[in-house]
C-alpha positions as CSV (number, residue, x, y, z in Angstrom):
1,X,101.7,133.4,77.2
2,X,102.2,131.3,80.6
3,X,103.7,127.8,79.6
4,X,103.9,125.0,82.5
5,X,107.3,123.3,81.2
6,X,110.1,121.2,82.8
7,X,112.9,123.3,84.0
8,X,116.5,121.0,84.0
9,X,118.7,120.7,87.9
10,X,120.7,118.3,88.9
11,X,124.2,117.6,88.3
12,X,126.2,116.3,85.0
13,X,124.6,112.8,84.4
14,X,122.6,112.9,87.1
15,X,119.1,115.1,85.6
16,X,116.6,116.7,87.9
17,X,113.5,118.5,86.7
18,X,111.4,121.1,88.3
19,X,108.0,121.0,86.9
20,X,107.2,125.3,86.9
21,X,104.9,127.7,85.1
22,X,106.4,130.2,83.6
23,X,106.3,133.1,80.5
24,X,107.2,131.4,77.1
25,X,110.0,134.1,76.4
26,X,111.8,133.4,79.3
27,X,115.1,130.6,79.5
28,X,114.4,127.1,80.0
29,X,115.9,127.6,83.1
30,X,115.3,131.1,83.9
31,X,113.1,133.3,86.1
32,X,109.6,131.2,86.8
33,X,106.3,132.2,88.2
34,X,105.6,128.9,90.5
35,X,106.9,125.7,91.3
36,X,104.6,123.5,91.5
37,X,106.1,119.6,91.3
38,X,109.8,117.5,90.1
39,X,110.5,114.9,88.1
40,X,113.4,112.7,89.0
41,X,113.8,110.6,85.6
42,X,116.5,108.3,87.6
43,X,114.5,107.7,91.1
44,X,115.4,105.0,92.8
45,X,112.0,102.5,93.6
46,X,112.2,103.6,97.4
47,X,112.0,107.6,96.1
48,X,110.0,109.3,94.9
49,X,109.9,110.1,90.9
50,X,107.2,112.4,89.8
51,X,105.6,115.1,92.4
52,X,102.7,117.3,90.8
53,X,100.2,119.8,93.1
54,X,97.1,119.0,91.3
55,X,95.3,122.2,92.5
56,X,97.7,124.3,91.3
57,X,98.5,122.6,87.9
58,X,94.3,123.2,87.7
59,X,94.4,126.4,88.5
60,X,97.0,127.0,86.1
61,X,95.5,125.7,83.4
62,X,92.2,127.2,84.2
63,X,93.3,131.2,83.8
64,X,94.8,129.6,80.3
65,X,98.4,128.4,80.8
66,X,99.8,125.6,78.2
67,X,101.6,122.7,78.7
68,X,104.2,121.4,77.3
69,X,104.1,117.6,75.4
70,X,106.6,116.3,78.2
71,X,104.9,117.5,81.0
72,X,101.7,116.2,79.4
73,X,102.9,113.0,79.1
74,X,104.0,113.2,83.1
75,X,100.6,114.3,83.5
76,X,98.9,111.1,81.7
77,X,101.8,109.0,83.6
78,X,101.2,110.3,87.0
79,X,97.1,109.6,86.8
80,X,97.7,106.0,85.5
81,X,99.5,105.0,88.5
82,X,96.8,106.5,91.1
83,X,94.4,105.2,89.5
């Protein structure tokens, strides 16, 4: 099964996700398919905090991949501040 999950960068204290889709029996921050967006949890307000590529993140979920409930929530987070 294809998972889109958050996959953990960044230095000690200082987090930085990689939003990726990737095979369930892989490490959290093993091998990946695609990246396709970050989420920087402690963004400054002149960066940016949360990059996702919509078409690919459709795509993805299209040909059946699953997300996980923290990138779900980035997902629900992301659209109530475009809209």
């Amino acid at each position: 099964m294809v998972v889109i999950r958050l996959s953990r960068g960044g230095a000690k204290a200082r987090p930085f996700f990689n939003i990726v889709v990737a095979d369930k029996r892989t490490r959290r921050d093993g091998r990946f398919i695609e990246r396709i967006g970050f989420y920087n949890p402690i963004a400054a307000n002149g960066e940016e905090g949360l990059r996702i590529s919509q078409d690919r993140m459709t795509y993805w979920k299209s040909v059946g991949a699953q997300t996980s409930d923290t990138v779900e929530r980035l997902l629900k987070q992301a659209a109530s501040k475009a809209a």
